[in-house]
C-alpha positions in Angstrom: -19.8 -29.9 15.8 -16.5 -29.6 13.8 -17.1 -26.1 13.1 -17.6 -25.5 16.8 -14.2 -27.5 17.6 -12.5 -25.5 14.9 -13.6 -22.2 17.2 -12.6 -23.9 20.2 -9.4 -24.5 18.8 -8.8 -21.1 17.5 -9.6 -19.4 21.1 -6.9 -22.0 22.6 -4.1 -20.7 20.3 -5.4 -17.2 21.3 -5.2 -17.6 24.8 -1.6 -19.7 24.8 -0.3 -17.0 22.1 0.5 -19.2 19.4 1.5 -16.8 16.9 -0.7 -16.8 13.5 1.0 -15.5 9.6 3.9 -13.5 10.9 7.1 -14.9 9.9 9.1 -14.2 13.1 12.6 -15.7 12.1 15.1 -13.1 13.0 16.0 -10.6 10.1 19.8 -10.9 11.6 22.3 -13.3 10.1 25.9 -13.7 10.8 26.7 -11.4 8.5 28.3 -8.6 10.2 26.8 -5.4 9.7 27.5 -1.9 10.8 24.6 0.0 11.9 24.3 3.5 13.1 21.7 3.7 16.0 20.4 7.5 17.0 17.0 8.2 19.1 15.6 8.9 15.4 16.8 6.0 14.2 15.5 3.2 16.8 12.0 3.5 15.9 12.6 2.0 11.9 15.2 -0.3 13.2 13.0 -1.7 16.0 10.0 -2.2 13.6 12.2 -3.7 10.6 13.9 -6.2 12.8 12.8 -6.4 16.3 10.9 -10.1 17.1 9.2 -8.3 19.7 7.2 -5.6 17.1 6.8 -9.3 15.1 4.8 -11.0 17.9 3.1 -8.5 18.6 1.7 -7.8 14.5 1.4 -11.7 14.9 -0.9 -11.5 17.9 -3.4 -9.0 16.2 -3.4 -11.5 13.7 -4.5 -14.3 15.6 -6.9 -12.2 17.5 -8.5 -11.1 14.0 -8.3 -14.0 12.1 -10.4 -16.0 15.5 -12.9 -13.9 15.7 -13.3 -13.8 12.0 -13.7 -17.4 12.1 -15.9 -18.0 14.8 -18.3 -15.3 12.9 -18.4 -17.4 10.1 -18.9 -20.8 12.2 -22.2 -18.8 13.5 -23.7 -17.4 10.4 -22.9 -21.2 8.5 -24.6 -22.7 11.6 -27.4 -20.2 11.7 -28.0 -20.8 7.8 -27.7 -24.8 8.1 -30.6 -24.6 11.3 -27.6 -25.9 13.6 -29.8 -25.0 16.7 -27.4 -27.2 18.8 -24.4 -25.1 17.6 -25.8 -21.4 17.9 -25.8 -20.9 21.7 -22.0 -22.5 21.9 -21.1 -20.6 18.9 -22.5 -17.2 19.8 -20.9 -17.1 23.3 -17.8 -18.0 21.5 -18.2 -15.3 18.9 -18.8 -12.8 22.1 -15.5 -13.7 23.7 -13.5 -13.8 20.5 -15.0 -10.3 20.2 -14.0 -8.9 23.3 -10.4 -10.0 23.1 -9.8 -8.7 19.5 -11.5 -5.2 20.7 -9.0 -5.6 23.8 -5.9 -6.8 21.7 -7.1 -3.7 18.9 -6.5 -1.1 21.9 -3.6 -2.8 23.4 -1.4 -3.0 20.2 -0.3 0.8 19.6 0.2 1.0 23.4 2.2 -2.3 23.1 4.6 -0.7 19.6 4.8 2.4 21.6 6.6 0.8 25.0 8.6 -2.0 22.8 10.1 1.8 21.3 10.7 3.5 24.4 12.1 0.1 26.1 14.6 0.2 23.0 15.3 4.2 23.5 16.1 3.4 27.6 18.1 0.6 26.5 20.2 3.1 24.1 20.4 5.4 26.8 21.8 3.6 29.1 24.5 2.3 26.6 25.1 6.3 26.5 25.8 6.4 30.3 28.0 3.2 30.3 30.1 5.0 27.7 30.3 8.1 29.5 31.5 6.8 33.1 33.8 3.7 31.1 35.6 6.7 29.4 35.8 8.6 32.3 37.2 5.7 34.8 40.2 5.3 31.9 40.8 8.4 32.1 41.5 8.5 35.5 43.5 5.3 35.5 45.7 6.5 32.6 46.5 9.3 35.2 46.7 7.2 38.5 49.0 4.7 36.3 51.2 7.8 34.8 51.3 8.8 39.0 52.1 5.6 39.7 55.1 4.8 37.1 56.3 8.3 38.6 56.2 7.2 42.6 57.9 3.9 41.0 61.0 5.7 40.3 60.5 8.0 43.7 60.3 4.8 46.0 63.9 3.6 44.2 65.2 6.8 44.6 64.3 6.4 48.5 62.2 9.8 48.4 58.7 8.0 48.7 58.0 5.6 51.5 56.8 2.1 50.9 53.6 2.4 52.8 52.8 5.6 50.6 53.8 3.8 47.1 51.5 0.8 47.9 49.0 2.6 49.3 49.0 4.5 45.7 48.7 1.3 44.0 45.6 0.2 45.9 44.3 2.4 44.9 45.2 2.0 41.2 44.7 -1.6 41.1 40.7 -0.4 42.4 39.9 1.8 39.6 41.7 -0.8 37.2 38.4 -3.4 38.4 36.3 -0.3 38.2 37.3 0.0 34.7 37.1 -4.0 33.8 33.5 -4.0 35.9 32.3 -1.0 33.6 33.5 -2.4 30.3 31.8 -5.5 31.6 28.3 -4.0 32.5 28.9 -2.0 28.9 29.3 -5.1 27.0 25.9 -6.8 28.6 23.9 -3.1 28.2 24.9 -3.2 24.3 23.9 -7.2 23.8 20.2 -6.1 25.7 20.1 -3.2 22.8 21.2 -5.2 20.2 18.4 -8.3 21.1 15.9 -5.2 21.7 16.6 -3.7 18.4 16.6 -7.8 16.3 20.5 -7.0 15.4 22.8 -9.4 15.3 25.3 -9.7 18.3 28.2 -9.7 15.7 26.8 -6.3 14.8 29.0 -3.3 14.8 26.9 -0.2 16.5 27.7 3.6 15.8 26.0 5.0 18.7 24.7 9.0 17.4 24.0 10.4 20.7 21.1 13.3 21.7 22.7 17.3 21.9 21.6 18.1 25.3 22.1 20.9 27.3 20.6 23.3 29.8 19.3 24.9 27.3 17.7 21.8 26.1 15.8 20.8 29.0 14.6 24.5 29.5 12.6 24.2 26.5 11.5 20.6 27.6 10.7 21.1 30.7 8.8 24.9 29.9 6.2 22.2 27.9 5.5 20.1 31.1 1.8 20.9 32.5 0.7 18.6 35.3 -2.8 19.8 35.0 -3.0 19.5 31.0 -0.7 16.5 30.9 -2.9 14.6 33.8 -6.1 15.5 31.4 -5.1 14.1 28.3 -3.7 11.0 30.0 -7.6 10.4 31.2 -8.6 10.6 28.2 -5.8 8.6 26.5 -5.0 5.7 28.6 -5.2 2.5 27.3 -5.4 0.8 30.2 -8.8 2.3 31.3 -9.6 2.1 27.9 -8.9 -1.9 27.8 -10.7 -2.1 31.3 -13.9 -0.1 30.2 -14.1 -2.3 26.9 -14.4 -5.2 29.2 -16.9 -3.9 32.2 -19.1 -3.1 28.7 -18.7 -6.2 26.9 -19.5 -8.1 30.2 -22.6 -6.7 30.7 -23.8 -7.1 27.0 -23.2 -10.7 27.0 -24.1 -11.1 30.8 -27.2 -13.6 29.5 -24.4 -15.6 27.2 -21.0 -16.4 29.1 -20.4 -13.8 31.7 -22.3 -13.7 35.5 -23.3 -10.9 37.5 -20.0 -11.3 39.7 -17.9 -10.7 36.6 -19.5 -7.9 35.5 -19.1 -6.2 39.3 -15.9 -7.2 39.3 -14.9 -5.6 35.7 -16.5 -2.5 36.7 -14.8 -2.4 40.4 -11.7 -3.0 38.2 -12.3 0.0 36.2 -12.6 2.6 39.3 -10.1 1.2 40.8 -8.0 2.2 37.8 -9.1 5.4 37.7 -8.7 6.4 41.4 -5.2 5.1 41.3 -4.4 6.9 38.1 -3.9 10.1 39.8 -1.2 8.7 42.4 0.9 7.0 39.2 0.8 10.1 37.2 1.9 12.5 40.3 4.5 10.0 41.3 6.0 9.8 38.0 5.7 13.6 37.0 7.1 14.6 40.5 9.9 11.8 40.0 11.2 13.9 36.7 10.8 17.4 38.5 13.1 16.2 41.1 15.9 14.9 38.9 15.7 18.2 36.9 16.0 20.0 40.5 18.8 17.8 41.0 20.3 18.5 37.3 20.1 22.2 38.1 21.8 22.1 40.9 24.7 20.1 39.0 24.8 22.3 36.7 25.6 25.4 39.4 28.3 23.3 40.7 30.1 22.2 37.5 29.7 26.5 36.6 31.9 27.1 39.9 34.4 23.9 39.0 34.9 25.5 35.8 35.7 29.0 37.3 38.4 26.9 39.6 40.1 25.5 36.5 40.1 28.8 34.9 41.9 30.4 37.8 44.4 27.8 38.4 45.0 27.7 35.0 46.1 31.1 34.9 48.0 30.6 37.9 49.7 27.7 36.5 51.3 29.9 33.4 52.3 32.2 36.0 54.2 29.2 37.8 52.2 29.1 40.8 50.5 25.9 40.9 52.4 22.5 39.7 51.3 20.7 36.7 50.3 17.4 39.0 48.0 20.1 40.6 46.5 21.5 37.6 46.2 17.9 36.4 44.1 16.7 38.8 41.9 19.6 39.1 41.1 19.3 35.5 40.6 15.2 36.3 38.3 16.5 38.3 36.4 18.7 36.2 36.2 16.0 33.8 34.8 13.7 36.2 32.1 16.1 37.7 31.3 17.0 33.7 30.8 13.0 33.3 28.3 13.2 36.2 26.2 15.9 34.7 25.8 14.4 31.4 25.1 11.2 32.6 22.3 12.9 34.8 21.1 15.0 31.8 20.8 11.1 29.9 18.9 9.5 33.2 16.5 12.4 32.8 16.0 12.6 28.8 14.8 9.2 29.4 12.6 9.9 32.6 11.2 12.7 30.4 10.6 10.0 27.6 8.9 7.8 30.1 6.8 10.6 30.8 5.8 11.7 27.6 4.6 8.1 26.6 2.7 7.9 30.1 0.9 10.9 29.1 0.3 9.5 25.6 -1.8 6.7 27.6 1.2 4.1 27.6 
């Protein structure tokens, strides 16, 4: 009877997820450390600090080391003539079974999003820098406008409804700045915690080349059809669901009934019909936002023409230099906008790789 409480006990701390011989104190002190953080680099870091990647080696554990156990349990109890114990025992040894096969095919999938929930997060921290930078810059210029209309308004040539109508609009972007710097600030503490650094952490953020050219290739490697074939035959989840729809009707004379066994196997087509409908939804998702990238691109070409021309008409004395200055504000802005698009769809293009992988 010990034995079997000692399996009992095991298949509790499997199903609360008590975590079994991982250490999972954080590898972070107070020390502070610089640490330079790429999309090649995350992976490493992830698995050499992250708590996440610890719990989840610690939950394999415990998953392993039950149904070890309760094996053992049965064979002692089956040698010792425990005929009492066998039937508890071997039910438990069944279940103990099933969720280490289901925690075995879980785990990679588990590493796999823990990694690309790490990339997103550094990807985003790429977008907050882009449009913090870009706010600043336009404030630097609003502020230099404003210090300018300061000395107009004195002088009597600028009204007083114009001037503080100018520094509305000023004191806006200066909260669009501090709100930016803010959301910035919370974006790197969720990469930091994602990646097991320490907050007091210095990061030297080594960001991705990308280009047209760059998605071009990408994209040319996208194939609905192929894609949608190997996700059939790599997804975990059907994979997890078809583990348990078999185990269930193996052990349907031990601890499972009839209705369980229905209902694993109406679980598993439902998977699959709905499989279809994620993977076009996602896939068409990423098309659109490299339509919409395209089209950005087209736009910023013709911006860039503008500047040229007014450029040149600016060292002929033409245009003003406030004129020339905020056209190539303006520019800057609109090139902001297309590389933070070309980051929101390096990562939608992520997401969909590790989809396709079965994620």
């Amino acid at each position: 009877m010990k034995r079997f409480l000692a399996a009992a006990l095991l298949l509790t701390l499997l199903s609360t997820g008590v975590c079994y011989g991982v250490n999972l104190t954080s590898t972070a002190t107070a020390e502070s450390n610089t640490v330079s953080v790429s999309l090649d680099t995350i992976q490493q870091l992830w698995m050499d600090h992250s708590l996440d990647y610890a719990k989840l080696q610690s939950d394999l554990a415990v998953s392993k080391k039950t149904y070890s156990e309760v094996s053992k349990s049965l064979d002692r109890a089956d040698e010792n003539g425990l005929d009492s114990l066998l039937n508890s025992l071997l039910n438990s040894r069944d279940q103990a079974k099933l969720a280490y096969d289901v925690a075995s095919a879980q785990y990679d999938q588990k590493v796999q999003n823990g990694i690309l929930s790490a990339k997103t997060a550094f990807l985003t921290c790429w977008q907050d820098q882009l449009n913090l930078d870009t706010a600043r810059k336009t404030l630097a210029q609003k502020q230099d406008q404003l210090s300018r209309d300061t000395e107009a308004l004195r002088r009597g040539y600028l009204s007083q409804n114009t001037y503080d109508t100018l520094k509305d609009a000023a004191d806006e972007l200066q909260n669009t700045v501090n709100s930016l710097s803010t959301k910035q600030d919370l974006d790197e503490t969720a990469l930091k915690t994602k990646l097991g650094l320490s907050l007091d952490d210095t990061i030297i953020y080594i960001f991705p080349d990308l280009s047209r050219e760059v998605f071009a290739d990408l994209m040319a490697k996208v194939d609905p059809s192929a894609d949608f074939t190997a996700l059939q035959a790599n997804s975990v989840n059907l994979k997890v669901l078809l583990i348990t729809a078999d185990s269930l009707s193996v052990y349907i004379r031990s601890y499972a009934n009839s209705a369980q066994v229905d209902n694993a196997k109406l679980n598993l087509k439902n998977a699959q019909d709905t499989l279809q409908a994620s993977f076009t939804a996602q896939y068409q998702s990423l098309i659109n936002q490299y339509t919409d990238l395209q089209n950005e691109y087209r736009k910023l070409s013709v911006e860039k023409d503008q500047l040229d021309k007014t450029q040149k008409q600016f060292d002929k004395g033409y245009v003003s230099t406030l004129a020339l200055s905020n056209l190539n504000l303006e520019y800057s802005s609109m090139e902001t906008g297309v590389k933070v698009k070309e980051s929101a769809l390096y990562s939608a293009y992520l997401s969909y790789l590790n989809m396709v992988a079965g994620n």
